[in-house]
C-alpha positions in Angstrom: -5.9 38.8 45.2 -4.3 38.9 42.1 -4.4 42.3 40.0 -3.3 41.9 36.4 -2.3 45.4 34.1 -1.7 45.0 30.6 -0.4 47.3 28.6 1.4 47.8 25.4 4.9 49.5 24.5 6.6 51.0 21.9 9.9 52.8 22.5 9.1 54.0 25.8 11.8 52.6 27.8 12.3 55.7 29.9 9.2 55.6 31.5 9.4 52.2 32.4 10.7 51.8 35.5 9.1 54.6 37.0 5.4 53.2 35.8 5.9 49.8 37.1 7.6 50.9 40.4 4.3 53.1 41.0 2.0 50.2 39.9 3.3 47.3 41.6 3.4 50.1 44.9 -0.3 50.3 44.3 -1.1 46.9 44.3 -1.0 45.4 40.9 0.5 41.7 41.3 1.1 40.7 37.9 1.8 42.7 34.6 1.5 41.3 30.8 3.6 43.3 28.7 3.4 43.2 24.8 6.2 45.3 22.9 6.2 45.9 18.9 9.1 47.8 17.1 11.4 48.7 20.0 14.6 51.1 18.8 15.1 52.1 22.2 15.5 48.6 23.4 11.8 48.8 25.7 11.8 45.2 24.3 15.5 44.0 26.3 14.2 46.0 29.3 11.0 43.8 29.1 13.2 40.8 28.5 15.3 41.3 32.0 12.2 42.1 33.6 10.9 39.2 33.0 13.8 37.2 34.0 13.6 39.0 37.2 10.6 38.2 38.0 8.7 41.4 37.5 6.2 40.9 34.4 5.6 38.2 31.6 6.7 39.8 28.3 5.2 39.0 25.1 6.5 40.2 21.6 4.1 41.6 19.5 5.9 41.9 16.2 2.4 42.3 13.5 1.4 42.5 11.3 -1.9 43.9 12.9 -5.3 44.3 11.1 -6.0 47.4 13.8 -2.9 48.1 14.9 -0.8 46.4 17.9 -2.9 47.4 20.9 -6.1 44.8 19.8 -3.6 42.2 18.5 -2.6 42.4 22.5 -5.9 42.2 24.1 -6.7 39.5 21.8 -3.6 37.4 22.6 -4.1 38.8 26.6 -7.4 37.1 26.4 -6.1 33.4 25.9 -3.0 33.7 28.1 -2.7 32.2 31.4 -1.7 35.6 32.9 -5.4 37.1 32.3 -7.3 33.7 32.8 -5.8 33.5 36.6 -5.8 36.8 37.9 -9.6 38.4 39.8 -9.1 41.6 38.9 -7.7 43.0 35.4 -7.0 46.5 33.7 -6.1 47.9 30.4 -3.4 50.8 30.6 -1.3 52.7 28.9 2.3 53.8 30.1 1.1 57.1 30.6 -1.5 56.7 33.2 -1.1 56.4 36.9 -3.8 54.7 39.1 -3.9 57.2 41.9 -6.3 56.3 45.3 -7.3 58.7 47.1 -8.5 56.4 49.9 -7.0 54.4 52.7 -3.5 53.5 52.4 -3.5 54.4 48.5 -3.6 50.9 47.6 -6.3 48.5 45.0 -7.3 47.1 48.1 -8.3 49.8 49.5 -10.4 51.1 46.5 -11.8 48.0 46.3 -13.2 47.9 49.6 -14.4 51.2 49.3 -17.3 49.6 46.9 -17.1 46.2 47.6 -20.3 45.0 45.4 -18.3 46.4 42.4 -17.4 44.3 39.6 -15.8 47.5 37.6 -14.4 50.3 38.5 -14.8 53.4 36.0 -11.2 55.7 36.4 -11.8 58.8 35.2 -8.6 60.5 33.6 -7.5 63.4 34.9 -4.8 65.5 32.3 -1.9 66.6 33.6 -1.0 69.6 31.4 2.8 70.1 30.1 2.6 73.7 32.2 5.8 74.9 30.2 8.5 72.0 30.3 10.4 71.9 27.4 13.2 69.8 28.2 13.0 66.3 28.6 14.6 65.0 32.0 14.9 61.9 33.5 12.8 62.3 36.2 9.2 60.6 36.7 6.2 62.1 35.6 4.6 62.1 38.7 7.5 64.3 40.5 8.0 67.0 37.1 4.0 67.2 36.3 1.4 68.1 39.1 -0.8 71.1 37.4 -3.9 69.1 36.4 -7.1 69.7 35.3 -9.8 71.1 37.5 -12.1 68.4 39.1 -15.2 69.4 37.1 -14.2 69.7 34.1 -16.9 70.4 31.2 -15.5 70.2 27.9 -13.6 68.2 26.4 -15.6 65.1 26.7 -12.3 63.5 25.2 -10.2 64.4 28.8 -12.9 62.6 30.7 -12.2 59.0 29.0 -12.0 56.3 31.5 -9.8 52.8 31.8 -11.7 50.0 33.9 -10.2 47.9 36.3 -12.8 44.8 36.8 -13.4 41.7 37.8 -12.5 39.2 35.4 -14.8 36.7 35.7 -18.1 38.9 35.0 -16.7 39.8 31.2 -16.2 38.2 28.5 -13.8 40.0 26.3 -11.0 42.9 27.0 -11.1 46.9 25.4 -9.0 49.4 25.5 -11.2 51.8 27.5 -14.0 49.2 29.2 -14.4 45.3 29.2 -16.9 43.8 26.7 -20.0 41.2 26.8 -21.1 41.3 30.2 -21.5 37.4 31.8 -23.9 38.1 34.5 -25.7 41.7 35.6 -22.5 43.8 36.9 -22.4 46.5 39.2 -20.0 49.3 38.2 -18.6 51.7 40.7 -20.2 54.5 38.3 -24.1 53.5 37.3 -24.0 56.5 35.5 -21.6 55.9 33.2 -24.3 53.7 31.0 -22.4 52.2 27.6 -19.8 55.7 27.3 -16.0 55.5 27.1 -16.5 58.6 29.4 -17.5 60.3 32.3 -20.7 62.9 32.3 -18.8 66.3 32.1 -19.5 68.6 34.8 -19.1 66.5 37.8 -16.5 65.5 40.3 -15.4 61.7 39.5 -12.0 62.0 41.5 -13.4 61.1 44.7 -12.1 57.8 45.8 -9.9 57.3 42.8 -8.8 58.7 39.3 -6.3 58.0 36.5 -3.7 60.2 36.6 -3.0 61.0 32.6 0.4 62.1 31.5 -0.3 62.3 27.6 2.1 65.0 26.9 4.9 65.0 29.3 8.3 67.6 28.1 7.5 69.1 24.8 10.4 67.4 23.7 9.1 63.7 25.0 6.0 65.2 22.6 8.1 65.3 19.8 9.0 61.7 19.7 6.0 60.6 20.8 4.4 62.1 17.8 7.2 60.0 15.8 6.0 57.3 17.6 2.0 56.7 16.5 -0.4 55.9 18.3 -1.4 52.3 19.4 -4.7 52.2 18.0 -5.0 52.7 14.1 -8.3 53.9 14.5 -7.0 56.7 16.7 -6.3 60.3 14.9 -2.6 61.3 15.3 -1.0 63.1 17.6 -1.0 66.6 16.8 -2.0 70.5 18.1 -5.5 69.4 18.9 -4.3 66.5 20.7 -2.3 68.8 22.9 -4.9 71.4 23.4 -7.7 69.0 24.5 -5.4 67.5 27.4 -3.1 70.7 28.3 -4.7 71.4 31.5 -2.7 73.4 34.2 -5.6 74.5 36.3 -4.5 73.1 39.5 -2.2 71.6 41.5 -2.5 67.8 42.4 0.3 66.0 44.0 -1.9 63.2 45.6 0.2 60.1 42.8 2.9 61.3 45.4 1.2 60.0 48.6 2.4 56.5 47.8 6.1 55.9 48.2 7.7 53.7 45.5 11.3 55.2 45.6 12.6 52.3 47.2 11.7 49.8 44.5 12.3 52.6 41.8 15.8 52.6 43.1 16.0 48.7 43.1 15.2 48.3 39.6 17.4 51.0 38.5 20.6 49.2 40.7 20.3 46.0 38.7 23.2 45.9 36.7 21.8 44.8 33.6 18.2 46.6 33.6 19.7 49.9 35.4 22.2 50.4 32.2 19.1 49.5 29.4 17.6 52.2 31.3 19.9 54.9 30.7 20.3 53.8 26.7 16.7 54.0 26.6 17.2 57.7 28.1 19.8 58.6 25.4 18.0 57.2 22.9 14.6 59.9 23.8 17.2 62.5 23.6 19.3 61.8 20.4 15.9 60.7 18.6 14.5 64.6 19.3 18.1 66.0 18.1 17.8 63.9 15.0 13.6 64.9 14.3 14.7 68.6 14.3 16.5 68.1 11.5 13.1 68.4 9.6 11.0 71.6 9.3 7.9 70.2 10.2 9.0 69.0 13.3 10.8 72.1 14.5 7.0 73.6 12.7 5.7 71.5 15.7 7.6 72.4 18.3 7.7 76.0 18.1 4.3 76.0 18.0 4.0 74.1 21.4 6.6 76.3 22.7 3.9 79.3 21.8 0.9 77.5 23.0 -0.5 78.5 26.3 -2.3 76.2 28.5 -5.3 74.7 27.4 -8.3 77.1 28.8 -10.9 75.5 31.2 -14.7 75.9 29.6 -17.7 77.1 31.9 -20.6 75.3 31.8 -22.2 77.9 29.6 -19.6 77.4 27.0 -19.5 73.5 27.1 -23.7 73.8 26.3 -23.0 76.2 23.8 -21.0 73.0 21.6 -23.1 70.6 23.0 -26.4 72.2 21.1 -25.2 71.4 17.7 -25.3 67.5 18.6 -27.5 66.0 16.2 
């Protein structure tokens, strides 16, 4: 079976070897990796990666009509990569496939539901509960306060990414595949045509997508620097932080699958193991040099006096959800 993740990077170098470690512990075979506007040099880590053997790495210099995440999927669509592989998923260097089931593997999720051509993960946001510092460390081991597991407002927390079969869609998205060939079965009938899942249930059963969108309030900082993906995405700001600072509960289950061996492989090879740690001083001399500006020390004090996002009752959630028009 081949298991194809795409995925788009800007100056996240950091994170990199600890995402694909996990992900290729998980199960994903193959990786297409598009990279735009690299100052931390994501895009020479890509390069020896590729060289290695690891993933195919594509440039994705723009300029973009909607930014650089739809000039990938468009370009993932024709490559050889995506037209080869059964299985395929959109993801973002933030989220962790975690699988609750068997040995913690795709394999294992996908036998779980065997007549499924998709596979709606759920994220589940893994609050910043009061780092400030940024540390070298993977996300998985520093963050494990999460969200509760019925969560009932924000809708925007309950987003899901798809992994699916590639042959029963036509086109990619950045949250679901489009243009259904043939009557599909997803894992979640419920989920109808929404990028999310119905608040006020459990969808972390078998599997869920572990969401690390805020990380060190520092690695917040220079994410915000960063932009988003997706032009037709709002920035990064307070009320991006309070709808995914969840600290409710403690989930350690992205730990249950081992990947420390081939974490510490990648970060050996003499080339790749060195970008890594420029990639690392580059995250922490590119906060020192933001809080030279007021808005940005504005920003960070006012993370620093945020508490954790609070969790809504059902009775609260229905209380926004009668103004719908």
């Amino acid at each position: 079976m081949k298991a194809l993740a795409i995925v788009t990077l800007r100056n996240e170098g950091a994170f990199l070897i600890d995402w694909l470690a996990h992900h290729r512990a998980v199960g994903f075979t193959d990786f297409l990796v598009f990279s735009n506007d690299c100052d931390d040099g994501t895009d020479a880590m890509l390069a020896r990666l590729d060289q290695m053997g690891w993933l195919t790495h594509l440039p994705n210099p723009g300029p973009w009509d909607q930014g650089p995440q739809w000039a990938a999927l468009k370009s993932a669509e024709s490559h050889p990569a995506f037209r080869r592989c059964d299985w395929a998923m959109v993801i973002d260097i933030d989220e962790y496939v975690t699988i609750h089931t068997g040995d913690h593997s795709l394999s294992a999720l996908l036998a779980s539901q065997p007549q499924a051509d998709a596979f709606a993960l759920t994220w589940r946001m893994f609050g910043n509960a009061g780092v400030i510092n940024y540390q070298d460390r993977p996300v998985t081991e520093m963050f494990t306060r999460a969200a509760p597991a019925v969560l009932h407002w924000p809708w925007r927390a309950l987003m899901v990414k798809t992994l699916f079969r590639r042959d029963a869609f036509r086109k990619l998205g950045v949250h679901r595949p489009k243009g259904e060939k043939r009557p599909v079965q997803w894992s979640d009938p419920t989920l109808g045509q929404r990028l999310f899942s119905e608040p006020g249930r459990d969808h972390y059963g078998v599997a869920q997508l572990n969401h690390y969108a805020l990380g060190a309030m520092e690695s917040y900082i220079v994410k915000c620097d960063r932009g988003r993906a997706n032009r037709a995405a709002s920035a990064f700001d307070m009320s991006y932080w309070c709808d995914r600072n969840f600290s409710d509960v403690e989930d350690r289950s992205a730990l249950n699958l081992d990947c420390s061996d081939l974490r510490q492989a990648l970060r050996a090879d003499p080339v790749l193991g060195p970008l890594h740690q420029a990639a690392v001083a580059w995250r922490h001399a590119r906060f020192a040099t933001l809080m030279a500006e007021e808005p940005w020390r504005a920003l960070f004090g006012r993370l620093m006096m945020t508490p954790p996002a609070r969790s809504l009752g059902p009775e609260q959630a229905a209380r926004i959800r009668q103004h719908r028009t």
